[in-house]
VOGU-3710 file (C-alpha; in Angstrom, 3 decimals, decimal comma):
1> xxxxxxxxxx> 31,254/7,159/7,027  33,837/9,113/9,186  35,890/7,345/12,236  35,436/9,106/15,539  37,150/12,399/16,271  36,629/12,533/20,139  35,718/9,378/22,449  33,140/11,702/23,294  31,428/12,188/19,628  29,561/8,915/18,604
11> xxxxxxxxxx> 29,391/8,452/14,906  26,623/6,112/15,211  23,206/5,741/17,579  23,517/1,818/17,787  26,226/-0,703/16,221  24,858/-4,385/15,264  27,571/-6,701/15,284  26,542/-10,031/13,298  24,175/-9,733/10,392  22,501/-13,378/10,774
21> xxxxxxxxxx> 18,574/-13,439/11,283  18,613/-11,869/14,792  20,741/-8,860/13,798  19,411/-8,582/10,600  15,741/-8,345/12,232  17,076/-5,758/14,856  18,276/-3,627/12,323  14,898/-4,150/10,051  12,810/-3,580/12,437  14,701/-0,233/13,995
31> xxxxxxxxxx> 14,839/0,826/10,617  10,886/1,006/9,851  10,209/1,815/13,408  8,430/5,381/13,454  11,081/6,577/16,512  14,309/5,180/15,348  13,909/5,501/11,732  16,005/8,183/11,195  18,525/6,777/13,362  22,256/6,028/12,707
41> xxxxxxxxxx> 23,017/2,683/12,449  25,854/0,439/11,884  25,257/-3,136/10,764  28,633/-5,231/11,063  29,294/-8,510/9,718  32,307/-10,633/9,154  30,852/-12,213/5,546  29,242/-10,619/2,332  25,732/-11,245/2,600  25,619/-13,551/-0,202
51> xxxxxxxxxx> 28,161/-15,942/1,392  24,855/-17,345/3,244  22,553/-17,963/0,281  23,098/-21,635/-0,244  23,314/-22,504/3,521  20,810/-25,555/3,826  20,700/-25,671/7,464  16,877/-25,838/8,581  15,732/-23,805/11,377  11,863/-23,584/12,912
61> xxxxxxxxxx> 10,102/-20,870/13,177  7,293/-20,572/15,537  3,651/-19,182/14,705  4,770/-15,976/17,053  8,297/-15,717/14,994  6,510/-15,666/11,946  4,050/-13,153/13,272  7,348/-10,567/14,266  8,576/-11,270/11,224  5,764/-10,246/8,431
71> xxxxxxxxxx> 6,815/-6,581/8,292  10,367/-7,586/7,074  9,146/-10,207/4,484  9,290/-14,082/4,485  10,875/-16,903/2,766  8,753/-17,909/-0,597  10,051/-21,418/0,605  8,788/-21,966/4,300  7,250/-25,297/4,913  4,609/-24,888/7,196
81> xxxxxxxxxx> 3,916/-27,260/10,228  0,948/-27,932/10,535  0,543/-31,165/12,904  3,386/-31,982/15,565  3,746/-35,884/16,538  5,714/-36,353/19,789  6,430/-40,085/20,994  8,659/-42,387/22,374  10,485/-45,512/21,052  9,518/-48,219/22,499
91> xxxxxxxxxx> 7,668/-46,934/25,417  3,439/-45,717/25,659  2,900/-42,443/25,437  2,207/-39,925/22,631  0,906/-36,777/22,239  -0,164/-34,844/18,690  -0,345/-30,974/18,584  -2,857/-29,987/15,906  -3,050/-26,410/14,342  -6,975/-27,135/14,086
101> xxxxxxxxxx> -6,722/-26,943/18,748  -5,308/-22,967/18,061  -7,100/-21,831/14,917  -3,795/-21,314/13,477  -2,695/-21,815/9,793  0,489/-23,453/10,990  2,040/-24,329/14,716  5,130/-23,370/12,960  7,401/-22,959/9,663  10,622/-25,066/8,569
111> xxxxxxxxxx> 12,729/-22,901/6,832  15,932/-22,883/5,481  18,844/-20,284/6,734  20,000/-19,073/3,803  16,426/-18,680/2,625  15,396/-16,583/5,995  18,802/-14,908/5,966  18,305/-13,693/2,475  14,592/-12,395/3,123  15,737/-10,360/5,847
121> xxxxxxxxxx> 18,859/-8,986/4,243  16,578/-7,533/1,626  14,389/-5,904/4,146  17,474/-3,737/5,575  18,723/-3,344/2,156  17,479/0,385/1,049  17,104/1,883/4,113  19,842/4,215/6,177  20,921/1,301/7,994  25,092/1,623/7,110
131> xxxxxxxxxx> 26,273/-2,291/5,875  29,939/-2,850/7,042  30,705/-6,417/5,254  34,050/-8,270/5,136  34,382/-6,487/8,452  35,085/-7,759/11,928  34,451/-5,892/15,599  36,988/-6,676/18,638  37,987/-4,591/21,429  34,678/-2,651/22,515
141> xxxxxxxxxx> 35,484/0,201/25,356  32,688/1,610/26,910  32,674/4,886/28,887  29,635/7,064/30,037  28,546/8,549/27,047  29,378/5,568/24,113  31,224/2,732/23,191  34,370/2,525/21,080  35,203/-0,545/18,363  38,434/-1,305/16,519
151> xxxxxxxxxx> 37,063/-2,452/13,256  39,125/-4,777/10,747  37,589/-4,085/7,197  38,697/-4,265/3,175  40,218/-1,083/4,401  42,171/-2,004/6,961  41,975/-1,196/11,132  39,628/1,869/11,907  37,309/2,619/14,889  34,024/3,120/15,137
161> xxxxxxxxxx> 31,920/5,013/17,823  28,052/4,687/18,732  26,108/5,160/21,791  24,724/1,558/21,819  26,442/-2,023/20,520  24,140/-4,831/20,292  26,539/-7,764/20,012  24,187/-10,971/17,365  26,940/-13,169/17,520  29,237/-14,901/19,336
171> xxxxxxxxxx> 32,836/-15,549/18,925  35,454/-13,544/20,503  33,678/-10,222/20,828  31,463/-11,632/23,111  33,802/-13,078/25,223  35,672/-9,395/25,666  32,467/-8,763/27,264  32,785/-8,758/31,531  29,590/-9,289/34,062  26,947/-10,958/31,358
181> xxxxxxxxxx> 27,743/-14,694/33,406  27,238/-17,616/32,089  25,046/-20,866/32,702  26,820/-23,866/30,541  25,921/-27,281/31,003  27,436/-30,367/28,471  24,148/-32,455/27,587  26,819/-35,249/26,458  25,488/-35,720/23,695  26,156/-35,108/19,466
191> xxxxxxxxxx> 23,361/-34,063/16,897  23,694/-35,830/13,576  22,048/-33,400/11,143  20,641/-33,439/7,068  18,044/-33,892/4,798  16,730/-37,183/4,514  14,102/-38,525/1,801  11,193/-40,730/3,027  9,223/-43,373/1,035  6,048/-42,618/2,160
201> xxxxxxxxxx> 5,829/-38,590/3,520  3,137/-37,138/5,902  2,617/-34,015/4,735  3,637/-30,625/6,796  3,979/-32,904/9,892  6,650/-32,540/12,397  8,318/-35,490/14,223  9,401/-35,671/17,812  10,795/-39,052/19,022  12,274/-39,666/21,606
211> xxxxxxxxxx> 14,576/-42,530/21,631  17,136/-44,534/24,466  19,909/-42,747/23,255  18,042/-38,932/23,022  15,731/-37,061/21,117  15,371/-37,479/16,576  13,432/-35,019/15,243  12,315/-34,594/11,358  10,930/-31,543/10,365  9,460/-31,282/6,594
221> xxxxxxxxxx> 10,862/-29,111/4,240  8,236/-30,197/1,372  7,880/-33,134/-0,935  9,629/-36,505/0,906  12,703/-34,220/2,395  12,820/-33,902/6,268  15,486/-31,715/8,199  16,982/-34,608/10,593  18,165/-33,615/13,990  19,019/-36,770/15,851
231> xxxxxxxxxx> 20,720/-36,502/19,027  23,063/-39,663/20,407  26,496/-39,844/22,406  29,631/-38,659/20,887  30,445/-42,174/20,309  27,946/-43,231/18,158  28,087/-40,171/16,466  31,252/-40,243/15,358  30,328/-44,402/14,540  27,679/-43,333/12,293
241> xxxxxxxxxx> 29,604/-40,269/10,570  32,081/-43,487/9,074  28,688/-45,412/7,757  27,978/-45,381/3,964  24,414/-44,156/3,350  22,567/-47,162/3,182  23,998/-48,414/6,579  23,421/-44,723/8,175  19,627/-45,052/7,089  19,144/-48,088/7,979
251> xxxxxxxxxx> 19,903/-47,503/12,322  17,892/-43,985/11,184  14,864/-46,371/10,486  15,170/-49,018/13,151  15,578/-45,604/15,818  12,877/-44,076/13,869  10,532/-47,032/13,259  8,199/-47,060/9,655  5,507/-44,527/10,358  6,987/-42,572/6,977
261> xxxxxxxxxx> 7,937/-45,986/5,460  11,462/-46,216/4,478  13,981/-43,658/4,582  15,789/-43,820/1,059  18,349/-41,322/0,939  20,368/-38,746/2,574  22,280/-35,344/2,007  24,511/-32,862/3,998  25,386/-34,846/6,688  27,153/-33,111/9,544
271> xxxxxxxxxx> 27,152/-33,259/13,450  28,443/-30,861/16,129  28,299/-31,404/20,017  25,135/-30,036/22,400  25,521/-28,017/25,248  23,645/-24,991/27,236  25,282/-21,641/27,209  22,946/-18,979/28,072  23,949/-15,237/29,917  22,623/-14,475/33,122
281> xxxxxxxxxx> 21,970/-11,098/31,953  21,826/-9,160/28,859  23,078/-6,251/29,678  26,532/-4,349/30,634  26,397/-0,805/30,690  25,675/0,529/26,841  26,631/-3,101/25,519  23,557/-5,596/24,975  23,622/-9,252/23,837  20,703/-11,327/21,613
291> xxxxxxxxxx> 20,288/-14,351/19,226  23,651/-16,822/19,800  25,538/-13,924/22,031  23,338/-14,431/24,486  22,386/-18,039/24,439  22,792/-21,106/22,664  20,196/-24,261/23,735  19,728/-27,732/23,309  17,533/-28,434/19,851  14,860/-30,142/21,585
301> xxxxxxxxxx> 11,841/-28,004/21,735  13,191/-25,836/18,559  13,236/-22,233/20,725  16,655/-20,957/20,007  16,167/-18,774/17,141  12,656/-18,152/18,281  14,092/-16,542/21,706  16,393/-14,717/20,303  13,871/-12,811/17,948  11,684/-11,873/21,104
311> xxxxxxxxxx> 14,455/-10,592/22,614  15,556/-8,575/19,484  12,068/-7,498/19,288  11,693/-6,365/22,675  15,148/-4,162/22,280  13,548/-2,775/19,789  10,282/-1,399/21,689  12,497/0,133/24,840  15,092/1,833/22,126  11,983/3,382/20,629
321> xxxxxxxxxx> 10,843/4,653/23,825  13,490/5,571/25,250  16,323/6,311/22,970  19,454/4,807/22,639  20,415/5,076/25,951  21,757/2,768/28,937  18,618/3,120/30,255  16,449/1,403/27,518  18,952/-1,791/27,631  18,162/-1,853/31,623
331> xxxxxxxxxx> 14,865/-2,196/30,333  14,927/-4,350/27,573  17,009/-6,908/29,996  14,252/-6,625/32,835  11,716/-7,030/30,422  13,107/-9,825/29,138  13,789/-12,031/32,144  10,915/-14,033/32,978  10,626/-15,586/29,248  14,338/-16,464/29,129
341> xxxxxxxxxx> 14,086/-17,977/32,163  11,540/-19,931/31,459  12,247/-20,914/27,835  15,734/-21,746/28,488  14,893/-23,290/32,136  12,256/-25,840/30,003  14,245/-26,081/27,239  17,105/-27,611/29,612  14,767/-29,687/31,771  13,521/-31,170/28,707
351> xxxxxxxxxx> 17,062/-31,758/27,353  18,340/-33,848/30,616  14,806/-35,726/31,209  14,724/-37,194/27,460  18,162/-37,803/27,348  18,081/-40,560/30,444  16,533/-43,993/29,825  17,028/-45,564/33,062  15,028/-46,824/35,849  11,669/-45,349/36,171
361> xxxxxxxxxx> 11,951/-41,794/33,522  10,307/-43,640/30,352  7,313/-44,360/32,135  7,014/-41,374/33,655  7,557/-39,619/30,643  5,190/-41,698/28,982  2,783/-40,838/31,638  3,487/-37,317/30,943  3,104/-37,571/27,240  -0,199/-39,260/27,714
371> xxxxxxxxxx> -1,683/-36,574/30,330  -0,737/-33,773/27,554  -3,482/-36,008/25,186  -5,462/-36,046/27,666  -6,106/-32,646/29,395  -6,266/-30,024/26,489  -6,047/-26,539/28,433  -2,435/-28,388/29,752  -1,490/-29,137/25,691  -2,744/-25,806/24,793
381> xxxxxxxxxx> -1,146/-23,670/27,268  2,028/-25,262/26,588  2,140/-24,946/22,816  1,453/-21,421/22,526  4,517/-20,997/25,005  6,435/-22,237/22,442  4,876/-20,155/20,077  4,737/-17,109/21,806  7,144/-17,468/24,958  6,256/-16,019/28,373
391> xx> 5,045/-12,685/28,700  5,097/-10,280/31,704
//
């Protein structure tokens, strides 16, 4: 590859900065597209790809993901979900989410991110889409006609010029980036994550409970191991980070309760805080932002990566119509508005809501819980948003 001679010359069509499941489906999918096959395109990442192999970190997958996703190839490991329990502790009110109600294989898939990361990685390896690894972007400068990046690679500073940069991570790149805005809220609140082993597993069934302290999910990854997101205040967080094992499972249970008998083991444990951070817009000039660049969410309904691929996915049908221009990313963002702000407006409503137990908000949440059960077309229409998102 040869740097830029003239700001005026792009090297590339499109630059992909951050080669995690987002960018690595952008560039897949541009790659096999028809229009933009024979495109120029940069792929930039800050790791090797194999750096991401053993990451156990479980992420769901909606039906509607998985649906995007079957021309790049798919994870021989998935677990899929196939019933969805949501309750509270406690309180009445329950509702269950059956594949059976949307003639569906699966609501959903549990997979793992180095599994997912690896599958798609494969799909972009062997085609012309140009793999900078070891490589960081900083500095982008846009002008009519392109965008310019200072690169920091194995060898050494260089630039790179293309006439679109589609920014899949976050980090300081993103925050060189003027007029996206930003919508942050702090939930207040910690997720403990892991794998936990259960005594008595329910088969490719996903837990929702919601608790006084916030939201525990378990999402099964096969066999007795669940992918544990349970969400508390920094306090007892950081309480339970200091418990041995059999103390930490023990609260897991008692917050849990016995409906997968006793939980028996536990591995990985980590936590990080929770907190909203989505763009206004996606969009500034020839620069556009998807997957965590654009917006990070609360874990609750499970519809961050999901969002992020229907963004990516959307780019992807207004670059092949209209070339990589600024025009296609005015598109793409206008196109994309209405599901973001609904996702990410529910998402956050749910966050806040399950995350109070005073007063009156358990029963009414109960109440809500048990009018889902009760009125199907409700139940229905909301699952498949979180399948499928909002469309125009």
């Amino acid at each position: 590859m040869t740097t830029a001679s003239s700001p005026a010359t792009p090297d590339h069509d499109l630059a992909i900065v951050g080669a995690g499941p987002v960018g690595l489906a952008l560039a897949g999918w541009l790659a096999r597209r028809s229009a933009t096959q024979h495109a120029s395109i940069a792929l930039i990442d800050a790791r090797e790809p194999a750096a991401s192999a053993n990451d156990p970190r479980a992420i769901a997958v909606s039906h509607g993901s998985r649906v995007l996703l079957d021309t790049l190839g798919w994870p021989a490991d998935a677990t899929p979900i196939e019933h969805i329990h949501v309750s509270q502790r406690g309180h009445f009110g329950r509702t269950l989410i059956d594949r059976d109600e949307h003639d569906l294989a699966a609501l959903g898939y549990v997979v793992r991110y180095g599994s997912i990361v690896q599958a798609l990685a494969q799909a972009v390896r062997g085609t012309r889409v140009d793999w900078l690894t070891s490589t960081t972007a900083r500095t982008p400068q846009q002008d009519a006609d392109g965008v310019t990046l200072t690169l920091d690679g194995p060898q050494g500073e260089r630039t790179l010029r293309a006439r679109i940069v589609i920014n899949a991570e976050g980090g300081l790149f993103h925050e060189q980036q003027a007029d996206t805005g930003k919508h942050r809220r702090d939930y207040g609140q910690t997720a403990i994550v892991g794998t936990v082993t259960v005594s008595a597993p329910r088969p490719n069934v996903a837990w929702e409970r919601f608790t006084h302290e916030g939201p525990l999910a378990l999402l099964p990854l096969g066999g007795a191991d669940y992918s544990l997101v349970w969400c508390c205040t920094p306090d007892e967080a950081a309480r339970r980070a200091a418990l041995p094992d059999d103390a930490f499972l023990r609260e897991l249970g008692a917050a849990f309760g016995e409906r997968m008998g006793r939980f028996v083991a536990i591995a990985g444990r980590a936590s990080f805080p929770l907190g909203l951070n989505a763009a206004q817009t996606l969009v500034n000039g020839r620069i556009a932002i998807v997957g965590n660049a654009a917006q990070t969410l609360h874990p609750v309904a499970g519809q961050g990566l999901n969002l992020g691929l229907r963004d990516a996915h959307t780019l992807v049908d207004a670059l092949s119509t209209q070339g990589f221009e600024a025009t296609a990313l005015a598109t793409f963002n206008a196109r994309r508005a209405l599901d973001r702000r609904f996702t990410i407006g529910a998402t956050d409503t749910l966050a806040r809501l399950f995350t109070v137990d005073a007063g009156p908000l358990p029963l009414l949440r109960g109440a809500a819980l048990t009018a889902l059960e009760f009125v199907p077309p409700l139940k229905k229409a909301i699952a498949r948003q979180m399948m499928f998102g909002q469309r125009n």
